[in-house]
Backbone bond lengths (Angstrom), bond angles and torsions (degrees), N, CA, C in turn:
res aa  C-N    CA-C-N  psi(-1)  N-CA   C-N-CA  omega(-1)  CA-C   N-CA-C  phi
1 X - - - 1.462 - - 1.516 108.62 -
2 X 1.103 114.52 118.49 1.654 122.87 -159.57 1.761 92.32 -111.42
3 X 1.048 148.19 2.92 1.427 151.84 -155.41 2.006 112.14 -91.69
4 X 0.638 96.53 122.48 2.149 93.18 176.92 2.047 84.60 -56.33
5 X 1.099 58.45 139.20 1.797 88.06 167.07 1.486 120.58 -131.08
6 X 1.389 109.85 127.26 1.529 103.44 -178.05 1.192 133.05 -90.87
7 X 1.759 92.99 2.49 1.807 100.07 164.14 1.661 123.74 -46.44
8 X 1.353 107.20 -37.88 1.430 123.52 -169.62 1.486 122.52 -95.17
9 X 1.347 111.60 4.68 1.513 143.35 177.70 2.206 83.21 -34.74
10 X 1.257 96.36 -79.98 1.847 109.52 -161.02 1.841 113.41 -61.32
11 X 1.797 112.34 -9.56 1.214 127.33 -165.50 1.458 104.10 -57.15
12 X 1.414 121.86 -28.86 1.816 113.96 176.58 1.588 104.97 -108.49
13 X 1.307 100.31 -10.90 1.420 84.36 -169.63 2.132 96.26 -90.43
14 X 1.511 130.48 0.92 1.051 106.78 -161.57 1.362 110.87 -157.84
15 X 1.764 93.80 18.57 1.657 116.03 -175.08 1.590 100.83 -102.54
16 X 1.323 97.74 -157.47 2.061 96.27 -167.99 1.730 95.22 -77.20
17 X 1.225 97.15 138.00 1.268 88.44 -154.12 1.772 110.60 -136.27
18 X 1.010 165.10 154.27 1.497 148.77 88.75 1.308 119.26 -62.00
19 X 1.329 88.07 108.70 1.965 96.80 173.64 1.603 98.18 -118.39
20 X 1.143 112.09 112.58 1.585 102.31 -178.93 1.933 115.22 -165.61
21 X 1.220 102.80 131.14 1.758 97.78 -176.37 1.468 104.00 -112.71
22 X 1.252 120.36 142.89 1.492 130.69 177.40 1.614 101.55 -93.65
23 X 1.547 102.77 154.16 1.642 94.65 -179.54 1.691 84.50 -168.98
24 X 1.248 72.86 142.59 2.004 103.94 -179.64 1.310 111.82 -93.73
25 X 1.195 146.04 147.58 1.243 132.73 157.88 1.297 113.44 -108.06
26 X 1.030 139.28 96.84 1.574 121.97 -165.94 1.500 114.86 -88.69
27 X 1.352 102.48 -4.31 1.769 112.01 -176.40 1.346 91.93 -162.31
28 X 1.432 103.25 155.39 1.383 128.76 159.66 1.871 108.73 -0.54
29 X 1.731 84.00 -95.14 2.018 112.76 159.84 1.119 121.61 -22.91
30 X 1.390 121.75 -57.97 1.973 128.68 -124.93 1.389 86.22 -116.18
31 X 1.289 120.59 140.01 1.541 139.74 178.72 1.741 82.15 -138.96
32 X 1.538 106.41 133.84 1.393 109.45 147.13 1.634 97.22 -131.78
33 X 1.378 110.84 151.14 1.613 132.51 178.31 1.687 99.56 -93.36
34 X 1.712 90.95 118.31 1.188 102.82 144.68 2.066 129.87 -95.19
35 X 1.531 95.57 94.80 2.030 80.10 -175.98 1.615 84.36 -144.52
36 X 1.256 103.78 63.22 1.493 120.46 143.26 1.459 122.05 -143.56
37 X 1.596 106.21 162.09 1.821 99.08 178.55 1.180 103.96 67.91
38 X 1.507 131.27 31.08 1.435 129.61 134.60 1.228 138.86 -51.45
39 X 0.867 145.06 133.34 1.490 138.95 167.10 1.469 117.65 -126.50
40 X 1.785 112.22 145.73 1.503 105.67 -173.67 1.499 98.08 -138.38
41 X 1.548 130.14 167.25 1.227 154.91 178.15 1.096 119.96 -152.74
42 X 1.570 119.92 133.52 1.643 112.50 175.43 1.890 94.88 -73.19
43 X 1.368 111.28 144.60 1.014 115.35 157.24 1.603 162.33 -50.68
44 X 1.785 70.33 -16.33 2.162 81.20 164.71 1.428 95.55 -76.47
45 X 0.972 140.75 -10.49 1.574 129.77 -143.99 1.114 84.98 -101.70
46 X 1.596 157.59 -21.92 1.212 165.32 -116.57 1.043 110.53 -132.72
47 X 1.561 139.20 84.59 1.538 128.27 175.21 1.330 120.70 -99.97
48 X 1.333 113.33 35.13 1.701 134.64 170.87 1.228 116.52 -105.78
49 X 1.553 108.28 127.20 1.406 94.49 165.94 1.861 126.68 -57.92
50 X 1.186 100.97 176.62 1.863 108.73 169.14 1.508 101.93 -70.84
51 X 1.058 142.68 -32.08 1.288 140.51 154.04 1.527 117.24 -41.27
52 X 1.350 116.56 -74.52 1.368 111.92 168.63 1.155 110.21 -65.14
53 X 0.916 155.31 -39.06 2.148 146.49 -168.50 1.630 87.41 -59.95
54 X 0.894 120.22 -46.45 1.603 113.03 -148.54 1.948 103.02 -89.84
55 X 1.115 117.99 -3.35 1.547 130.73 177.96 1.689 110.82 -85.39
56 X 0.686 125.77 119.90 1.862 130.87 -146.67 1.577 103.44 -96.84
57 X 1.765 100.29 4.49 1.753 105.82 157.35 1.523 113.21 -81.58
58 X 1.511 118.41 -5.56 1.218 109.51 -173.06 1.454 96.71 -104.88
59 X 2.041 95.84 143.93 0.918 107.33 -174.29 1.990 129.86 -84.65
60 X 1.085 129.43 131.53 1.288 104.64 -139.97 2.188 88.02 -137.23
61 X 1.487 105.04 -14.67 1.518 106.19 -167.63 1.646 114.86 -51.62
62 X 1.048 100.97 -29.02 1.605 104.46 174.78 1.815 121.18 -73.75
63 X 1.596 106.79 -15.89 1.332 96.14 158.18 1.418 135.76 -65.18
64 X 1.460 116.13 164.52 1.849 103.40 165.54 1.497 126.60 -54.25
65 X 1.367 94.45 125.44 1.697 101.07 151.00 1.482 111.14 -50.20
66 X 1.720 93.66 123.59 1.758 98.28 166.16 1.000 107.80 -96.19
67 X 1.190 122.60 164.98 1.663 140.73 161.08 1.729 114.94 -93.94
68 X 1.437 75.50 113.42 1.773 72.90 -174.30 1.611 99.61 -142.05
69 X 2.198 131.06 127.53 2.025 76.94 8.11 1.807 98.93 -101.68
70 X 1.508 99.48 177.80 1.191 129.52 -141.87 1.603 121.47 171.92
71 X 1.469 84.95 144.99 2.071 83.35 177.33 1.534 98.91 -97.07
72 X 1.351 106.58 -178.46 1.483 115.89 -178.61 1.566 108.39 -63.24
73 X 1.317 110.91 -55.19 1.075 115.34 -173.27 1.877 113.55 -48.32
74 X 1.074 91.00 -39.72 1.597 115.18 -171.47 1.874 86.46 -51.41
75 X 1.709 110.40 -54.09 1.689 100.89 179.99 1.384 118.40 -49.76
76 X 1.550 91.47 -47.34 1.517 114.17 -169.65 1.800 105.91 -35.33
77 X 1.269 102.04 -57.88 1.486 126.36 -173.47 1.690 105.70 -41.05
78 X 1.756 86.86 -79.75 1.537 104.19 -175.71 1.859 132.62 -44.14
79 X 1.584 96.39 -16.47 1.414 127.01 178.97 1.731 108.13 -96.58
80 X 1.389 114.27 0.35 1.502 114.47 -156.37 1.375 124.70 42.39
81 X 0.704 141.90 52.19 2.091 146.50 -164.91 1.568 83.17 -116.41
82 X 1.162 136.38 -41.00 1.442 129.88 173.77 1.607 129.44 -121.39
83 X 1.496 116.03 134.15 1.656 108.70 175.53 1.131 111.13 -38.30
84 X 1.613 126.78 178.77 1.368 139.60 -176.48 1.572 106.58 -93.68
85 X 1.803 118.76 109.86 1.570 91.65 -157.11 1.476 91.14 -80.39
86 X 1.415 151.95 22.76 1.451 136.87 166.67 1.468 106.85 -69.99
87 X 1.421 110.16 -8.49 1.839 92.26 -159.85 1.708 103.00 -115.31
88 X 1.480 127.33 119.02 1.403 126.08 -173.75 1.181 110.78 67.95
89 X 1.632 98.36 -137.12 1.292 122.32 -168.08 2.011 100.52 -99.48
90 X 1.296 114.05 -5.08 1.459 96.54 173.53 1.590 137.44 -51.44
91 X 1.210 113.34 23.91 1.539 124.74 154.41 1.467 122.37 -98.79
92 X 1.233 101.36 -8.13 1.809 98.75 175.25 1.699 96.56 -95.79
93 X 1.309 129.72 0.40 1.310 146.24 154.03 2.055 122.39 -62.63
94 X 1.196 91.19 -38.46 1.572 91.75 177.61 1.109 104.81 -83.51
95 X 1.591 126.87 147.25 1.532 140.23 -153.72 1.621 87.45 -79.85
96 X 1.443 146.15 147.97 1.416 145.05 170.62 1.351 108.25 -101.11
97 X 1.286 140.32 131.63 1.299 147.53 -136.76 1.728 94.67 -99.86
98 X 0.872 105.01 6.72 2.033 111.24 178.33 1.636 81.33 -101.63
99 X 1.159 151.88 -35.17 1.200 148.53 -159.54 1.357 95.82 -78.53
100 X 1.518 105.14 -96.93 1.006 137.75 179.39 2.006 143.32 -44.24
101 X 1.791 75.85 -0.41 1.744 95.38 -162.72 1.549 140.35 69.21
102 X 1.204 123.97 -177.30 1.429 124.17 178.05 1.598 114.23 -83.32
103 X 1.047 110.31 -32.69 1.640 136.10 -172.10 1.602 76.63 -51.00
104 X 1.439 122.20 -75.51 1.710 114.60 -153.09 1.644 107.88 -71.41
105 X 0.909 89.40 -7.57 1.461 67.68 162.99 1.440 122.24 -129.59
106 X 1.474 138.17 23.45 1.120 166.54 102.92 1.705 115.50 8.76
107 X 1.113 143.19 84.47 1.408 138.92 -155.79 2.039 102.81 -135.52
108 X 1.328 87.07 148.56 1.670 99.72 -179.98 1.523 83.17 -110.21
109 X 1.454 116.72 141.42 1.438 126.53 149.66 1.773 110.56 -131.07
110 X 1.517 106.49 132.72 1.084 115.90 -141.07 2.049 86.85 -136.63
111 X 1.447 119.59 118.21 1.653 115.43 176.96 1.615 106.61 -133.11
112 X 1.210 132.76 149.21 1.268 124.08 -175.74 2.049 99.34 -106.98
113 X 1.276 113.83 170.33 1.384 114.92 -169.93 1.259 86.14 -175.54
114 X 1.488 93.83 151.66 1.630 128.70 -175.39 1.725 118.88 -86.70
115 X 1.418 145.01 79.78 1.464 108.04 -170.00 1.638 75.47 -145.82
116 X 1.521 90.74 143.11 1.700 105.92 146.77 1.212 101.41 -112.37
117 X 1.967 103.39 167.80 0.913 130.58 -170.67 2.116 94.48 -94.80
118 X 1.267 106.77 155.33 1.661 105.58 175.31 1.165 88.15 -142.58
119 X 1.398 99.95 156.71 1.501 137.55 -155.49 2.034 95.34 -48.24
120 X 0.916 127.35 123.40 1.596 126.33 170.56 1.246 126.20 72.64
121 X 1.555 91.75 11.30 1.716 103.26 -171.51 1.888 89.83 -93.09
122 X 1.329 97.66 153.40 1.901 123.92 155.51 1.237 107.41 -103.99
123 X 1.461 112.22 125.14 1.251 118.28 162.61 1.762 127.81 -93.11
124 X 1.441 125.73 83.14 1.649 108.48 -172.81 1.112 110.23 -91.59
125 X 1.498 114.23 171.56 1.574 134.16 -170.33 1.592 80.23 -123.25
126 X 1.277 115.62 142.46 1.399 131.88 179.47 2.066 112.26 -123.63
127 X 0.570 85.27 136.10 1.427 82.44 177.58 1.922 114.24 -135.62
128 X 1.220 105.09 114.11 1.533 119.56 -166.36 1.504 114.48 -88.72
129 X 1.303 117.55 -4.10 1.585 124.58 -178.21 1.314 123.09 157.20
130 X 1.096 114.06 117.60 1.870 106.82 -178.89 1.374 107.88 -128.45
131 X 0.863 159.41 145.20 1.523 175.87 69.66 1.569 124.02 -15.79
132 X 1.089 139.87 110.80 1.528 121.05 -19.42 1.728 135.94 -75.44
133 X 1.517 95.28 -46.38 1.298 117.57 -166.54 1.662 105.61 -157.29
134 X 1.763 113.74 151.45 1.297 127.35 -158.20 1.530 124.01 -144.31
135 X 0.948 130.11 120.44 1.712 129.83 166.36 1.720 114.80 -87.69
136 X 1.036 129.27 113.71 1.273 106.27 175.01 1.538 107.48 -129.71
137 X 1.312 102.94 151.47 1.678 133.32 -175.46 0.913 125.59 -114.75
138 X 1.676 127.08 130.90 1.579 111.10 -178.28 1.780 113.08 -144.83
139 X 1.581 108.21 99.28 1.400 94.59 -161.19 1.527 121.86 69.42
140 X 1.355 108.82 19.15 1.625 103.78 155.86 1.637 108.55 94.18
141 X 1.451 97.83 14.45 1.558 113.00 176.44 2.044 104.04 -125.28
142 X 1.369 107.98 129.49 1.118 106.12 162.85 1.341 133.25 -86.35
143 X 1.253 115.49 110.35 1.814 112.51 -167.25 1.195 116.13 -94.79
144 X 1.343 141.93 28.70 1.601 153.81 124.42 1.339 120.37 -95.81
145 X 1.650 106.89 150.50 1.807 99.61 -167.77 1.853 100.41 -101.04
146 X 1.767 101.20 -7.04 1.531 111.18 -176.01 1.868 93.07 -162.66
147 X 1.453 86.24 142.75 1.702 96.44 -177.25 1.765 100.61 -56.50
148 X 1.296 107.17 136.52 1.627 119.40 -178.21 1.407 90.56 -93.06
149 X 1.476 107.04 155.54 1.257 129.18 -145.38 1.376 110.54 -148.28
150 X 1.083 162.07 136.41 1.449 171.33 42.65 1.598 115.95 -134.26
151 X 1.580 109.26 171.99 1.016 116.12 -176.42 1.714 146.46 -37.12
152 X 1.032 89.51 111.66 2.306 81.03 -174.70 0.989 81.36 68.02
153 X 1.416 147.46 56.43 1.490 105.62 166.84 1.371 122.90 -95.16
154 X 1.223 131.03 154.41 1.542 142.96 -166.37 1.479 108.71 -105.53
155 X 1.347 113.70 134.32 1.714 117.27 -179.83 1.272 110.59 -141.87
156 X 1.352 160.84 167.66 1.054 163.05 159.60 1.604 115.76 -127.17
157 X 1.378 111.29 103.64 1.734 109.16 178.73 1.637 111.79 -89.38
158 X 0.841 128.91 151.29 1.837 121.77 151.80 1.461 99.77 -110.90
159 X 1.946 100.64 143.22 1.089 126.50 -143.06 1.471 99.73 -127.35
160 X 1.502 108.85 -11.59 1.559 96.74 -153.06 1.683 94.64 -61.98
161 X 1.100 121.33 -46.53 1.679 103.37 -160.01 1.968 103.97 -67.76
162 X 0.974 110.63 4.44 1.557 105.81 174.58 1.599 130.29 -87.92
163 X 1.789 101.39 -22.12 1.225 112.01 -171.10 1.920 104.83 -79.35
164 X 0.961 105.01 162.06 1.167 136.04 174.19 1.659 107.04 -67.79
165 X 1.742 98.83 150.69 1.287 101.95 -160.58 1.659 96.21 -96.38
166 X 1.535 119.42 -18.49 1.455 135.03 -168.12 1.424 99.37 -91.97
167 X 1.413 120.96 7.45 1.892 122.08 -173.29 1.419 114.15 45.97
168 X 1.880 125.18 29.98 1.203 116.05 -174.43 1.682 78.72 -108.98
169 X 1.845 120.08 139.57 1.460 99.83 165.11 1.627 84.16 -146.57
170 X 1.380 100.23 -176.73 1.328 127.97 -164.21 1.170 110.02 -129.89
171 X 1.139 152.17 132.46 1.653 155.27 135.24 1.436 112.60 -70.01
172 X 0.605 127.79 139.83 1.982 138.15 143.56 1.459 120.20 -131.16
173 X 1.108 97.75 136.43 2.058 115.14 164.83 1.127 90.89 -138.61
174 X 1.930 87.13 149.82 1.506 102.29 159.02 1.760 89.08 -133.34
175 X 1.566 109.77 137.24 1.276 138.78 -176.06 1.357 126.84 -107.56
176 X 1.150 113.70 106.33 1.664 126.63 -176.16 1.441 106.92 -95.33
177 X 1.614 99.08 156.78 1.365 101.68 -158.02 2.155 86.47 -106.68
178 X 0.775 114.05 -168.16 1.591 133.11 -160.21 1.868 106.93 -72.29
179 X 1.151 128.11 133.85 1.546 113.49 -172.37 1.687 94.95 -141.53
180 X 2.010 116.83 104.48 1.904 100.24 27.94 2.266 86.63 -95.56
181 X 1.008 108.59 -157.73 1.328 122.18 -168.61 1.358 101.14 -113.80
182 X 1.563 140.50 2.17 1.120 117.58 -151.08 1.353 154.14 60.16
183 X 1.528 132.65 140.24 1.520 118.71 164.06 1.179 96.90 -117.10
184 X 1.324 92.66 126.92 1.998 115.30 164.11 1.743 98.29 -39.37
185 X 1.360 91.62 -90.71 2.041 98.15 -175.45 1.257 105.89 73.00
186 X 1.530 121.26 39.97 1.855 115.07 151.89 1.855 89.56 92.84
187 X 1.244 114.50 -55.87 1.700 107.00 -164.03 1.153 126.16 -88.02
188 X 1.695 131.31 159.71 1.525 131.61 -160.73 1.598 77.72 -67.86
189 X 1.447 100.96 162.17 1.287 157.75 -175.63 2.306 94.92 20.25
190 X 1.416 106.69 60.79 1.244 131.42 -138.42 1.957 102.13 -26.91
191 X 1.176 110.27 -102.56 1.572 92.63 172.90 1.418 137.19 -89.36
192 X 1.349 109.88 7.12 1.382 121.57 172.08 1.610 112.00 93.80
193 X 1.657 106.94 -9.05 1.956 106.36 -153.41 1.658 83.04 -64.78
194 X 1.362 119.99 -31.41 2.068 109.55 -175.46 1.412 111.52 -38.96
195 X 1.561 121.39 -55.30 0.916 138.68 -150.52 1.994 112.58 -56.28
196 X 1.587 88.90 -20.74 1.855 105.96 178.11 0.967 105.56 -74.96
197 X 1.551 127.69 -10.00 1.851 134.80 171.97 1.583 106.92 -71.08
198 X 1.359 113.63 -36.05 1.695 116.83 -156.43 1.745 111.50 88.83
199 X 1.067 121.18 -6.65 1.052 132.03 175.97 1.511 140.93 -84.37
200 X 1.269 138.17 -153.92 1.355 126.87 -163.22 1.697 93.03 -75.21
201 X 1.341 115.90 138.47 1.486 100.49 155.71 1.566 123.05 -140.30
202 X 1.491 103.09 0.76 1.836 136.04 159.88 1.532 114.37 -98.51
203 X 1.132 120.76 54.47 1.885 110.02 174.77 1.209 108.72 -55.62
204 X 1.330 110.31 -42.33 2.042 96.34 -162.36 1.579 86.05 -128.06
205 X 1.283 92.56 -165.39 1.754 107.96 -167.65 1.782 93.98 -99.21
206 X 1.904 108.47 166.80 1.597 110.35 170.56 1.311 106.05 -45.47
207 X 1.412 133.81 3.08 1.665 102.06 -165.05 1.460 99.18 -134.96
208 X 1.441 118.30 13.59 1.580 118.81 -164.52 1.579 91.89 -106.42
209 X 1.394 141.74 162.34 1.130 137.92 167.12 1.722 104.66 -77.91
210 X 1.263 90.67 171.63 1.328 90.47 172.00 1.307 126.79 -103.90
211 X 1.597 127.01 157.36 1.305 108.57 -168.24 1.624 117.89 -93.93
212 X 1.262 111.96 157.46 1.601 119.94 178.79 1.380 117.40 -35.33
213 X 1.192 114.99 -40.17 1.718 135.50 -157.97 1.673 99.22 -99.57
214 X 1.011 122.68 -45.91 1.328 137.60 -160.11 1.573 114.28 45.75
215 X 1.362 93.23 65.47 1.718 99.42 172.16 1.530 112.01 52.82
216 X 1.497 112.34 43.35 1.450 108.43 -167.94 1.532 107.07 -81.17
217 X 1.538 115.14 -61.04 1.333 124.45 175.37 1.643 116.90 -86.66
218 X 1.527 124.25 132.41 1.465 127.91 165.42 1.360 113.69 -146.52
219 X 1.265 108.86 116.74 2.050 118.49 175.10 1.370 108.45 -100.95
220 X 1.118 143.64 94.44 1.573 141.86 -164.39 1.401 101.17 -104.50
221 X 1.289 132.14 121.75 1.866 124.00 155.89 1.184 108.20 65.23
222 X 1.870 115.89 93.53 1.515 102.14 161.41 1.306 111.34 -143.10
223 X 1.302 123.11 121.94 1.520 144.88 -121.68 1.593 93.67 -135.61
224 X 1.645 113.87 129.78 1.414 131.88 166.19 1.253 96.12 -95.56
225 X 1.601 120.38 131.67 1.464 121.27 153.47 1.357 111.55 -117.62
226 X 1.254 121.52 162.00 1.372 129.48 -164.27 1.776 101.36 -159.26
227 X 1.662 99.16 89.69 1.215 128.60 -173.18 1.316 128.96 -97.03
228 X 1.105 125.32 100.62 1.525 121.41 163.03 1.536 140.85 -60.75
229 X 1.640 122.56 131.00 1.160 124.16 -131.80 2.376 97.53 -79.41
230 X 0.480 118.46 121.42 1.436 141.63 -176.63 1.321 106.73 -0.09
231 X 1.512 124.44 -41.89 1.510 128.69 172.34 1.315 119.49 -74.39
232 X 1.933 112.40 1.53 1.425 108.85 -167.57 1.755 102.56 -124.52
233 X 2.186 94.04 21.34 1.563 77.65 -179.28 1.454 108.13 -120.56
């Protein structure tokens, strides 16, 4: 069956996913987007710490181009590692993370960006939603003391003392998907075990299949600001 199907309409927008845009603020006004020059890896593949991934001596060009923004799968796609799930039955083709575990679908995404710090400025890292849970690295510093954990969730770090004095920096995450993950098993919202996450446990409707991933991984909106201190605005 070669036909678009609209079962799969929500499959990138709501499967394991990185959906996420970087953004600078360089003034008050001016937002520029960083969502190019991503790079991603499943994490077994990774025998570096988050310390080293995130140090911009490590070499990283031979990983996948991510799509950002974008879910994983969405890389997955664009890299061919998976059929096209719009066409037939190619979703009973993607490995299902009740199968296959959390490990595979477990991913570091790693982008480099340009910023200095100026005289009285704060630099924050914003974070607009993550699904499930997160490590993050910046320049060879870890800025969680334990992977943060629940839904969409939103965090705000300040960065300024992390960045680099040469304005070359690095990000790294590595992104875990939901624990336990659930088994689909044919029925709406399949056995419910997701639901002990706080997390997605209805992706599609009774009549949509379910997806491979089951909404394991999601990075939504993550925003650099670069703020001036109150007397300088």
């Amino acid at each position: 069956m070669k036909s678009k199907s609209r079962y799969f309409r929500r499959y990138i927008q709501t499967g394991v996913s990185v959906l996420f845009v970087c953004m600078w603020q360089l003034t008050i006004a001016q937002e520029i987007e960083l969502n190019t020059g991503w790079k991603c890896k499943r994490a077994s593949e990774v025998k570096m710490s988050g310390e080293e991934v995130s140090k911009g001596s490590v070499f990283i060009s031979d990983w996948m181009n991510a799509t950002v923004p974008g879910t994983v799968l969405t890389t997955l796609l664009n890299n061919k590692q998976i059929p096209d799930p719009f066409y037939g039955m190619n979703n009973k083709m993607i490995p299902d993370i009740y199968d296959v575990g959390r490990s595979y679908y477990t991913y570091w995404f790693v982008a480099d960006f340009q910023a200095n710090v100026k005289k009285g400025e704060q630099e924050w890292l914003h974070f607009n939603g993550v699904n499930y849970s997160y490590d993050l690295f910046l320049n060879g510093h870890k800025l969680n003391d334990k992977p943060l954990a629940g839904m969409y969730l939103r965090r705000t770090f300040n960065i300024t003392e992390h960045l680099s004095l040469d304005g070359n920096n690095r990000i790294a995450m590595i992104v875990y998907p939901p624990d336990p993950v659930g088994n689909p098993n044919g029925g709406q919202g399949g056995d419910g075990t997701i639901a002990h996450c706080v997390t997605n446990q209805y992706v599609a409707g009774w009549d949509v299949p379910f997806l491979s991933d089951n909404a394991a991984l999601h990075l939504q909106l993550l925003y650099l600001h670069a703020l001036l201190p109150p007397h300088n605005l």
